[in-house]
C-alpha positions in Angstrom: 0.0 0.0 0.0 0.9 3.3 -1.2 1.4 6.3 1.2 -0.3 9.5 1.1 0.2 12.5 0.9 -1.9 15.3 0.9 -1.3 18.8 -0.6 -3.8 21.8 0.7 -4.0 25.2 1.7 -5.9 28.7 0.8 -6.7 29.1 -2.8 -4.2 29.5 -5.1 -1.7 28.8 -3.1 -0.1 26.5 -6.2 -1.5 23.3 -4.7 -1.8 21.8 -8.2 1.3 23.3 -9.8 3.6 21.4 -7.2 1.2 18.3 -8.0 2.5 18.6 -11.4 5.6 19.6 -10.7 5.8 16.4 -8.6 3.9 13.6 -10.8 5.4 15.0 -14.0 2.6 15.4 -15.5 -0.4 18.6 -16.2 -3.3 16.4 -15.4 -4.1 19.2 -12.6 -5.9 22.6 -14.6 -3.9 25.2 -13.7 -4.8 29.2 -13.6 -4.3 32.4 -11.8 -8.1 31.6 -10.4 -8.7 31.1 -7.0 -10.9 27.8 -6.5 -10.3 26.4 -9.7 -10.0 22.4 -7.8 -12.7 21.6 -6.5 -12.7 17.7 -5.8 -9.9 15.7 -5.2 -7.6 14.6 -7.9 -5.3 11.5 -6.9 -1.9 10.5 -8.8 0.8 8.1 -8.3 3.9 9.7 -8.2 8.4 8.5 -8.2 9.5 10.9 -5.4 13.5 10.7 -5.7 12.3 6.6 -6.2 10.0 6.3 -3.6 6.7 5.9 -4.8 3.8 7.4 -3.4 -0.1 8.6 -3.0 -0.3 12.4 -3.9 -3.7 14.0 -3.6 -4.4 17.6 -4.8 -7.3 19.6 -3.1 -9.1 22.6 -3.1 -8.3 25.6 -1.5 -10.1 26.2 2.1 -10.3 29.8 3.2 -12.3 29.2 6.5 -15.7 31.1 5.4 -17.0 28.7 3.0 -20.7 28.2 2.1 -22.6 26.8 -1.2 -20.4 24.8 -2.9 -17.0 26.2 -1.2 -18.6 24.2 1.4 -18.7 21.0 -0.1 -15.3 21.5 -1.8 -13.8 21.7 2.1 -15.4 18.3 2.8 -13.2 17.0 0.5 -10.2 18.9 1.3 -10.3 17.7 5.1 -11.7 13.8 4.0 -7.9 14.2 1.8 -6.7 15.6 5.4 -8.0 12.5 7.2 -6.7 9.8 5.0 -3.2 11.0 4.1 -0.1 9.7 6.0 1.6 13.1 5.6 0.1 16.3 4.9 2.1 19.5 2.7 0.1 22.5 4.2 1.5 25.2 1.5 1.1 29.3 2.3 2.0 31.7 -0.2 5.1 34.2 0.2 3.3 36.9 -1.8 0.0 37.6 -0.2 1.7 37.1 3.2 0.1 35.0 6.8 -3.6 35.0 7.1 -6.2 34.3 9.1 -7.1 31.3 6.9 -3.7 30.1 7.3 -3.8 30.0 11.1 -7.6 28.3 11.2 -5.9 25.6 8.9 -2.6 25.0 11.6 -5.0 24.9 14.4 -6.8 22.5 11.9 -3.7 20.4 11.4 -2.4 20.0 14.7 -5.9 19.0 15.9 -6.0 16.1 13.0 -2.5 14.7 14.6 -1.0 13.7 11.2 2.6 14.7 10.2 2.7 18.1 8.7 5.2 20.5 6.7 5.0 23.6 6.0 5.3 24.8 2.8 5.8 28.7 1.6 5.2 28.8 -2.2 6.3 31.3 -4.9 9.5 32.8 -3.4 10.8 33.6 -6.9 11.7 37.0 -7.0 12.0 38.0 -3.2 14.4 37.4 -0.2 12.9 34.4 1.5 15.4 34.6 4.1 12.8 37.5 5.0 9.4 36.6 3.7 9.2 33.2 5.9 9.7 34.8 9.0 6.1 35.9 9.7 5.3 32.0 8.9 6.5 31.0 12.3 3.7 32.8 14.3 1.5 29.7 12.9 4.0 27.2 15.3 4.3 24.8 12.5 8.2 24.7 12.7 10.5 26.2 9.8 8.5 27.0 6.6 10.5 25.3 3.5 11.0 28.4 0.7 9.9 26.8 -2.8 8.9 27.7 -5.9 6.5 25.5 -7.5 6.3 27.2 -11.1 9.8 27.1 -11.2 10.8 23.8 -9.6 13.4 25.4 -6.8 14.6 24.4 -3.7 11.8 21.2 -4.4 14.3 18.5 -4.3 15.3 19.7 -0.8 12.1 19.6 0.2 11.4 15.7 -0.6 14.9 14.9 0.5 14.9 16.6 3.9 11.1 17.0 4.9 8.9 14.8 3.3 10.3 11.3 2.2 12.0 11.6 6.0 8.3 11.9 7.4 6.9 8.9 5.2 5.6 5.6 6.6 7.3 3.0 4.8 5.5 1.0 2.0 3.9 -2.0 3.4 3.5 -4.3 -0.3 5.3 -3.3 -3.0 3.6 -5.5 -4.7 0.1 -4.5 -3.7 -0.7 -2.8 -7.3 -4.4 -3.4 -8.3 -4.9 -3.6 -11.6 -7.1 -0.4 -13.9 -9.3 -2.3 -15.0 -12.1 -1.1 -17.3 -12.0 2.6 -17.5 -15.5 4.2 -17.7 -15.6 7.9 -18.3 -19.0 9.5 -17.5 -19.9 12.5 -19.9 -22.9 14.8 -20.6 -24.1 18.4 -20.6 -23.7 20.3 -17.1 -25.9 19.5 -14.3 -27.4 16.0 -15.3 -25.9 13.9 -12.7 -22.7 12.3 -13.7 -21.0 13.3 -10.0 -24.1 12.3 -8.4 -23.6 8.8 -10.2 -20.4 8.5 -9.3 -21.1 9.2 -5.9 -23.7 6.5 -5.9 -21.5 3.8 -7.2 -18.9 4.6 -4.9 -21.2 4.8 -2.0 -20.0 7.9 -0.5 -19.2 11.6 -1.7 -16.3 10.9 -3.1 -16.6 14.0 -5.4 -18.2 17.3 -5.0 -22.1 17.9 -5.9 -23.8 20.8 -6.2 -27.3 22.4 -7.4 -25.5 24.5 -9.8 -24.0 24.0 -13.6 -20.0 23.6 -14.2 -19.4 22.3 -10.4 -16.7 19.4 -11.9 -14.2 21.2 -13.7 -11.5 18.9 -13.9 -11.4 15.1 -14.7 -11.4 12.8 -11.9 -10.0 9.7 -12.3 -11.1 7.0 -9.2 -9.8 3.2 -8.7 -12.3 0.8 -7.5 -13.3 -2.8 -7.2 -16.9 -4.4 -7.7 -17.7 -7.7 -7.0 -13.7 -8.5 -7.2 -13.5 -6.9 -10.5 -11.4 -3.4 -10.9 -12.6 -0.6 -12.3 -11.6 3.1 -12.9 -14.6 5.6 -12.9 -13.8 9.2 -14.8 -16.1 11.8 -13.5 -15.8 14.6 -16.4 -16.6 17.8 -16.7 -19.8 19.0 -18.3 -19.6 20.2 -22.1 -22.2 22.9 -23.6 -22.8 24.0 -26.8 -19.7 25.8 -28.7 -21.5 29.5 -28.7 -22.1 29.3 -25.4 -18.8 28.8 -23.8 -17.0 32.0 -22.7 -14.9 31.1 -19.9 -11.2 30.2 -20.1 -11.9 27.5 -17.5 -14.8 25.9 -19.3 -12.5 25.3 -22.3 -9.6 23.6 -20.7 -12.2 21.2 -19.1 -13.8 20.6 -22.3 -10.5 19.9 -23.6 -9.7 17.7 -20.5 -13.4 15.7 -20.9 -12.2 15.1 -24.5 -9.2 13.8 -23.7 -11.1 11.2 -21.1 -13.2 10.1 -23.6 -10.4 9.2 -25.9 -8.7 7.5 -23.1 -11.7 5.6 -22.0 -12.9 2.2 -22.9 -16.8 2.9 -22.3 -18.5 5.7 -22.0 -21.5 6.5 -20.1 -23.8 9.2 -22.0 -25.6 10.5 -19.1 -28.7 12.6 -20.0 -31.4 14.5 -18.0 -35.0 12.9 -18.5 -36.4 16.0 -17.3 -35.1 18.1 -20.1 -35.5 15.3 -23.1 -32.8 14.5 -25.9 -31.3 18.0 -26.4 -29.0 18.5 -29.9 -25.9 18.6 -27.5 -26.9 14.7 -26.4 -26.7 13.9 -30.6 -23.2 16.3 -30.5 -21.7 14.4 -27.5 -22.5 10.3 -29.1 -21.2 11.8 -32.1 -18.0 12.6 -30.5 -18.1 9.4 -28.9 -18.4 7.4 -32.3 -15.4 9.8 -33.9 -13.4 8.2 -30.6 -14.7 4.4 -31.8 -15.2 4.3 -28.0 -18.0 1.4 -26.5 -21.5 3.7 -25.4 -23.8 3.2 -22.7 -27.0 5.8 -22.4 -28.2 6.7 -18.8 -31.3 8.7 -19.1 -31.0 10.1 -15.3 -33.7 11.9 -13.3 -36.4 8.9 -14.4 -37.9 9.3 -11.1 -40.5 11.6 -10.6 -41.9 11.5 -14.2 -45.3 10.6 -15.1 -46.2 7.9 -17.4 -46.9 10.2 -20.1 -43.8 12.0 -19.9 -42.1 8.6 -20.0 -43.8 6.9 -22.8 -43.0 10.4 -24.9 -39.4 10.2 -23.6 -38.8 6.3 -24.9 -40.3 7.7 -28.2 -38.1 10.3 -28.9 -35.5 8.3 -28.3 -36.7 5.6 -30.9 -37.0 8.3 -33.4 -33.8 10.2 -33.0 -31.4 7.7 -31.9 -31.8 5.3 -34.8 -28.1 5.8 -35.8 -26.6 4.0 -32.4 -29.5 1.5 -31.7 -26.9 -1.4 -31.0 -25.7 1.0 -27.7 -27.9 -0.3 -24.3 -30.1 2.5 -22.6 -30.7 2.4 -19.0 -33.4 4.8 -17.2 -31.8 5.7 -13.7 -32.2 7.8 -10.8 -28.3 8.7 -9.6 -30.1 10.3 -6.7 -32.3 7.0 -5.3 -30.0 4.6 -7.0 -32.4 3.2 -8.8 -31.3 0.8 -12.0 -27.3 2.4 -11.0 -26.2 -1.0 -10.8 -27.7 -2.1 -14.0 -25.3 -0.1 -16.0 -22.2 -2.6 -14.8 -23.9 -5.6 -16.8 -24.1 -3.4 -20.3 -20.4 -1.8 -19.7 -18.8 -5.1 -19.3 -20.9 -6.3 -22.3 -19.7 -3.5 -24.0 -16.3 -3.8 -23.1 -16.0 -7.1 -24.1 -17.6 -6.9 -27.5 -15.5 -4.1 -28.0 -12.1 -6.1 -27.3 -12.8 -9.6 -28.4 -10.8 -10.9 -31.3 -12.2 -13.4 -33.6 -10.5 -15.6 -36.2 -10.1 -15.3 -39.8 -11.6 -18.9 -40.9 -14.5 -17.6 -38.6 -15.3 -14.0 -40.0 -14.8 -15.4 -44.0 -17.5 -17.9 -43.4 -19.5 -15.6 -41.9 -19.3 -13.3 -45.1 -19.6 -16.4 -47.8 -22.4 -17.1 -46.1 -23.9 -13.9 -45.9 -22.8 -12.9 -49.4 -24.9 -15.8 -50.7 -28.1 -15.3 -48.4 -27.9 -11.5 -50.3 -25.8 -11.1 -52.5 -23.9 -7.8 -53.4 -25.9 -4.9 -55.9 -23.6 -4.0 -59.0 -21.3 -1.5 -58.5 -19.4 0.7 -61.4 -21.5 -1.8 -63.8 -20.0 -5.3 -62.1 -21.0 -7.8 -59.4 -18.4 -7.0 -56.4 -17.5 -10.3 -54.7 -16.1 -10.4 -50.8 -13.4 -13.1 -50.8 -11.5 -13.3 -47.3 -12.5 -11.5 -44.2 -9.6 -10.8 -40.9 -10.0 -8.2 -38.1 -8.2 -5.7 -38.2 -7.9 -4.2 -34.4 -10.2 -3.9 -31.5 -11.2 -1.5 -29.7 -13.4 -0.6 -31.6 -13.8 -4.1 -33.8 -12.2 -3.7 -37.2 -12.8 -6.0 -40.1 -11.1 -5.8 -43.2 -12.9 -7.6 -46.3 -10.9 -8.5 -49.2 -12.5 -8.7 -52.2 -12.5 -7.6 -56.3 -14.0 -3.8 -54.9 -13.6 -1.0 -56.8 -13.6 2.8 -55.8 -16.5 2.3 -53.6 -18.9 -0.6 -52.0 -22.8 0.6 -51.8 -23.4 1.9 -48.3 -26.7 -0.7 -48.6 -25.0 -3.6 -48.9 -22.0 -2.0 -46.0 -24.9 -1.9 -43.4 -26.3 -5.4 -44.2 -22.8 -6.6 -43.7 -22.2 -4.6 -40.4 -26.0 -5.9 -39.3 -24.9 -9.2 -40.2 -22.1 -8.9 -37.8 -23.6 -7.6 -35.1 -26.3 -10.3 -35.3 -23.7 -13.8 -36.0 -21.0 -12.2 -33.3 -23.7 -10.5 -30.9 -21.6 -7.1 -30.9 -23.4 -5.2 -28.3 -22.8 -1.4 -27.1 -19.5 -0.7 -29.3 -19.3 0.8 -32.7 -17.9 -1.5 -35.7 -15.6 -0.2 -38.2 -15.5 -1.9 -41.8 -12.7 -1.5 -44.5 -13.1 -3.2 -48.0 -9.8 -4.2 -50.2 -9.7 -4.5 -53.7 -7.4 -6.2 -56.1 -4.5 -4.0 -57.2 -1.0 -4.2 -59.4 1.7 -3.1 -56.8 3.6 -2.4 -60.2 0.9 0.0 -61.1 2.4 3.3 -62.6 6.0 2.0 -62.3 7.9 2.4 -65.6 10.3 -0.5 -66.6 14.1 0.4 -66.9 15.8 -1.5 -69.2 19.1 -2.3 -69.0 22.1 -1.1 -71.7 22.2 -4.9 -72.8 18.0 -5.0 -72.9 18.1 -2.0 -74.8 21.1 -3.3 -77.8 19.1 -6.5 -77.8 15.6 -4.7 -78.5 17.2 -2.6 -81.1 18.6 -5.9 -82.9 15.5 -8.0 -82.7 13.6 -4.3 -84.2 16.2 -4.2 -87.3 15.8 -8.1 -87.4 11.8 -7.6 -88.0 12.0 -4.7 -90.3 14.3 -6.4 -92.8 12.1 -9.4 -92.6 9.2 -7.3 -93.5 10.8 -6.4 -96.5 
């Protein structure tokens, strides 16, 4: 088992800037904005080869209420769990009384503590660390995050001196299936995440944009590993202004690339929206698996439910292989459903299947319908072999020409999905035709080819007369 430790202060304090700095790595959004983290963001990091737990957290100022409130919860639940906690101040703005509510905080919580004073850069910190002592958390260690100084002391002298030591070394659970949860703002992916989990693992809040970063969280269900990717909320293009709200777009983009299935999650209480279509087409551009959670089912009446399932029918006719689930995140109710469809999913969308198998398939179902003229000839499919996975790709050899008719494509993909009983993951099919490899390559002849075609030329002509 790993130890942790725990990074936290005020806001912008450069709490995530030294996680960076220290995992070697920008999964941490980073910004001259106070409160930007909000939840906590966990990462294995080599510190001077000893690995460890870091967790990043949001800033606490002491005041909080709304969602400031709930993002303290998770800064002092990061407090309570960590085996050593970096309690960082910043040089610039000076001591404040934030800073001493946290020390009384932290020698309350008894765990092992250093004190941290960021962004030195620039000033005397011989000087600027004095007033730091009045919190009596022993010798604040000078740094500067941004810049990486005086950071190597600090592990080698304060921290890795102050860790537990590792109890398995050998005690690394696997990933597992990584499932990245996506949809518009305020439709319930945290509060789904929170219900798998079983406990408020990341912050939720009555208001739109509250997960800003992507949160990336290890777990185990029924023996099987898992890693749950709570994402940001994406809107429509035209309506996104904020620098924050691009970088986690970008960062819920990123997760879905990086994901094996993806969760849609959409609110029933709104409907299908155009965004919904936007986000499974980005999903399908990824060839990522796709589960759909209609959340907020509870509540509705029947009529608004019927007229819900047919919308869906009508609008949706483009992914009807992916598995719809109606949940309520907030009762739980059909949560636990989803896990049967994302390992369905998962596993269509990774199983390999042998060549003798897939040509057969296609023999057979280029006899049961054969193949429409194409270019003013009969096309023919002549071996079949997959080409990846992940999402399945099949690559049919055949006499094709410039194109195969997009009829006769979806019969074929139908016909997979039907034999193979693909399930929840797109299919991606690539058709081979004949071709010269010498094509457009002119012959060089020789100097001896070229004397002996010039004799056999006088040879003819004298013949012919």
């Amino acid at each position: 088992m790993l130890p942790v430790i725990a990074l936290v202060g005020r806001p912008n304090v450069g709490k995530s800037t030294l996680f960076n700095r220290l995992t070697r790595s920008r999964d941490a959004l980073v910004a001259d904005y106070p409160g930007l983290t909000r939840d906590r963001k966990y990462a294995t990091a080599e510190l001077r080869g000893r690995r460890c737990m870091l967790v990043d957290t949001g800033g606490v100022s002491g005041d909080e209420v709304g969602i400031d409130a709930e993002m303290a919860k998770q800064s002092m639940a990061a407090i309570h769990e960590a085996d050593l906690v970096v309690f960082i101040v910043d040089a610039r703005l000076g001591l404040s009384a934030a800073d001493h509510t946290f020390a009384d905080l932290l020698r309350r919580s008894d765990k092992p503590y250093v004190l941290v004073c960021n962004k030195i850069d620039g000033l005397n910190h011989e000087t600027v660390i004095n007033e730091f002592f009045a919190l009596g958390l022993g010798e604040p260690w000078p740094i500067a995050a941004s810049h990486g100084r005086n950071v190597n002391a600090l592990l080698d002298e304060a921290v890795l001196p102050a860790l537990p030591p590792e109890i398995e070394d050998a005690d690394r659970v696997e990933h597992g299936i990584r499932i990245a949860f996506v949809g518009r703002p305020n439709v319930g992916k945290s509060t789904m995440v929170n219900r798998i989990l079983g406990e408020e693992r990341v912050v939720v809040f009555d208001e739109p944009g509250t997960t800003r970063d992507s949160i990336e969280i290890q777990f185990e269900r029924h023996g099987t590993p898992y890693t749950l990717i709570d994402t940001a909320g994406v809107r429509r293009r035209g309506r996104v202004d904020e620098t924050v709200e691009k970088f986690s777009i970008v960062k819920t983009l990123q997760s879905i690339e990086e994901a094996n299935v993806v969760v849609l999650v959409m609110d029933a209480q709104e409907g299908l929206v155009e965004q919904d279509l936007h986000l499974i087409g980005t999903v399908l551009e990824q060839g990522r698996a796709l589960v759909i959670a209609i959340n907020k089912w509870d509540g509705l009446s029947k009529d608004h439910r019927d007229s819900i399932k047919v919308e869906l029918d009508r609008r949706m006719v483009f992914v009807p292989w992916a598995r719809q689930h109606f949940v309520s995140a907030l009762h739980g109710t059909g949560v636990g459903e989803l896990f049967k469809s994302i390992e369905e999913a998962f596993n269509c969308a990774t199983t390999r299947w042998p060549t003798k198998r897939l040509t057969e398939l296609v023999m057979d179902a280029q006899v049961a319908h054969p193949p429409p003229l194409a270019q003013g000839r009969r096309v023919k499919a002549r071996m079949v072999h997959q080409g990846g996975a992940n999402p399945p790709r099949f690559i049919v050899h055949g006499n094709f020409g410039t194109s195969v008719p997009a009829t006769w494509q979806r019969y074929l993909e139908n016909t997979f999905r039907k034999i193979l009983k693909i399930k929840g993951t797109p299919i991606v099919l690539e058709f081979k035709g004949k071709s010269n490899p010498y094509e457009g390559n002119k012959n060089e002849l020789t100097q001896r080819q070229v004397q002996r075609k010039r004799r056999m030329m006088s040879f003819v002509k004298k013949k012919k007369k």
